[in-house]
Structure formats: structure tokens, C-alpha cells
N, CA, C and O atoms as a Tinker XYZ file with bonds, in Angstrom:
    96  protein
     1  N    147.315000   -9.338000   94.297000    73     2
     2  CA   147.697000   -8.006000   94.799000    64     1     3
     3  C    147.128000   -6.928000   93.871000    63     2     4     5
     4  O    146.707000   -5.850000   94.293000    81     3
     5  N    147.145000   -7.360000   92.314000    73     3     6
     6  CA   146.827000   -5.993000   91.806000    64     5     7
     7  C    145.378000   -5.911000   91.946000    63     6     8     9
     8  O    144.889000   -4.785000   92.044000    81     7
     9  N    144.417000   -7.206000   91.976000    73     7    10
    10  CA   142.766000   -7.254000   92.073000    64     9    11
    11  C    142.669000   -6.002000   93.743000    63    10    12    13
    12  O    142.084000   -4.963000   93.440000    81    11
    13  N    142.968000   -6.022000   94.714000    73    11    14
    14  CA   143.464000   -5.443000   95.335000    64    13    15
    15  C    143.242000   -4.061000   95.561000    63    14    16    17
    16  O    142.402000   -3.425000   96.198000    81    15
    17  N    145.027000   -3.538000   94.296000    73    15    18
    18  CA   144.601000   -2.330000   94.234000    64    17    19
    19  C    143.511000   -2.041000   93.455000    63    18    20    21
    20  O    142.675000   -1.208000   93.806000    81    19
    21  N    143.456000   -2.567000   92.573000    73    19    22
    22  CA   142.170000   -1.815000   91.738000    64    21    23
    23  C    140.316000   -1.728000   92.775000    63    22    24    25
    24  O    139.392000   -0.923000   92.670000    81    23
    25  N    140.467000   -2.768000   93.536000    73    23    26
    26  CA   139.422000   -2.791000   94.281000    64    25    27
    27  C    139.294000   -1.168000   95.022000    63    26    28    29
    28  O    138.443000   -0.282000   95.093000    81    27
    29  N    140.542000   -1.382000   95.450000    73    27    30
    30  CA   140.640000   -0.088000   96.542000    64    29    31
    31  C    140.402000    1.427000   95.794000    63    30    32    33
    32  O    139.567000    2.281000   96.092000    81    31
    33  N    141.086000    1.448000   95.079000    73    31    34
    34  CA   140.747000    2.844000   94.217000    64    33    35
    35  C    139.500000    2.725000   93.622000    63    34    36    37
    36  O    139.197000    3.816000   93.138000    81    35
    37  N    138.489000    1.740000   93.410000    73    35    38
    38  CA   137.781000    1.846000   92.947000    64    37    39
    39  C    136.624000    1.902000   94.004000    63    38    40    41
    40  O    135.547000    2.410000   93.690000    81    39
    41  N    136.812000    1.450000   95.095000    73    39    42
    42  CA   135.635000    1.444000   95.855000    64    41    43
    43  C    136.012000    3.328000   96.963000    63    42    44    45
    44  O    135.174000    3.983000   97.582000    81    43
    45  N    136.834000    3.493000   96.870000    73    43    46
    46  CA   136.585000    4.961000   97.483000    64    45    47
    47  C    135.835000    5.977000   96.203000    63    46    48    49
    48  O    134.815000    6.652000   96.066000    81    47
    49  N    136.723000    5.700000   95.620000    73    47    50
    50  CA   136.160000    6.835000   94.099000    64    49    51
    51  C    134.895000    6.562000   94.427000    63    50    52    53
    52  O    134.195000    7.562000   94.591000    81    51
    53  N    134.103000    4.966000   94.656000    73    51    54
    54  CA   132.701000    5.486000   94.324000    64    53    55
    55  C    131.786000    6.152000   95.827000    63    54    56    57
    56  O    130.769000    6.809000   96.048000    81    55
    57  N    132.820000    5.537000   96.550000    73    55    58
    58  CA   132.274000    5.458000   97.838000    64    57    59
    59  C    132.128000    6.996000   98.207000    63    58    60    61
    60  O    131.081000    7.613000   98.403000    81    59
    61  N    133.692000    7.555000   98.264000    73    59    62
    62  CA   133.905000    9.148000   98.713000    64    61    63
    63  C    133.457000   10.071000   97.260000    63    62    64    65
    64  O    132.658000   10.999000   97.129000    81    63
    65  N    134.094000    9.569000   96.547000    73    63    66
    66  CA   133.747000   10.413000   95.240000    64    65    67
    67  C    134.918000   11.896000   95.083000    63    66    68    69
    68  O    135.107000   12.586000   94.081000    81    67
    69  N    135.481000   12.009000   96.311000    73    67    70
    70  CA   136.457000   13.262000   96.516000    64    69    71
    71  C    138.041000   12.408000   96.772000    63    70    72    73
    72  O    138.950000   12.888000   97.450000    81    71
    73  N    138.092000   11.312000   96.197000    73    71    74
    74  CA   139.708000   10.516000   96.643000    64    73    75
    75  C    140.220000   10.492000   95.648000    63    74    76    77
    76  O    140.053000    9.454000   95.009000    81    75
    77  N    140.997000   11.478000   95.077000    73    75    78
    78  CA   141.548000   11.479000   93.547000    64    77    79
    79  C    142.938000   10.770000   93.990000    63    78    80    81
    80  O    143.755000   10.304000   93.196000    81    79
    81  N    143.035000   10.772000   95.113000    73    79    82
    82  CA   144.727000   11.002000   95.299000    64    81    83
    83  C    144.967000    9.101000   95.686000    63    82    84    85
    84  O    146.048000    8.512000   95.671000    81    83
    85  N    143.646000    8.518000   95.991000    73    83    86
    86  CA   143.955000    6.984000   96.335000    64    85    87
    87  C    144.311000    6.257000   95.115000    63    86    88    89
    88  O    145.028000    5.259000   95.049000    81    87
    89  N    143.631000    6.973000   93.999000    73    87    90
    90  CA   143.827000    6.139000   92.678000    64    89    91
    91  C    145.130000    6.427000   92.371000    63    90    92    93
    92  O    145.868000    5.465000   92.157000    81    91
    93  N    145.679000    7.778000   92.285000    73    91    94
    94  CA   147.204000    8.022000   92.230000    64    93    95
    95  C    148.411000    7.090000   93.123000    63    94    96
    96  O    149.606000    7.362000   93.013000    81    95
């Protein structure tokens, strides 16, 4: 679950670059 989140916040940040709020 946490591989997961970290995937997710990490692949918008690079993806959108404007998703401050997914990593939050």
C-alpha cells in the first residue's frame, strides 16, 4: 500500500508538475 502511495504522488508531480495537493 505505501509503494502505492508513493508511486502515485510521484508519478503526477512528474507527470502534471502542477499536483502539489496529491502529494499532500
Amino acid at each position: 500500500v505505501q509503494q502505492n502511495s508513493i508511486n502515485l504522488i510521484h508519478l503526477p508531480t512528474q507527470s502534471s508538475g502542477t499536483e502539489p495537493a496529491a502529494s499532500v
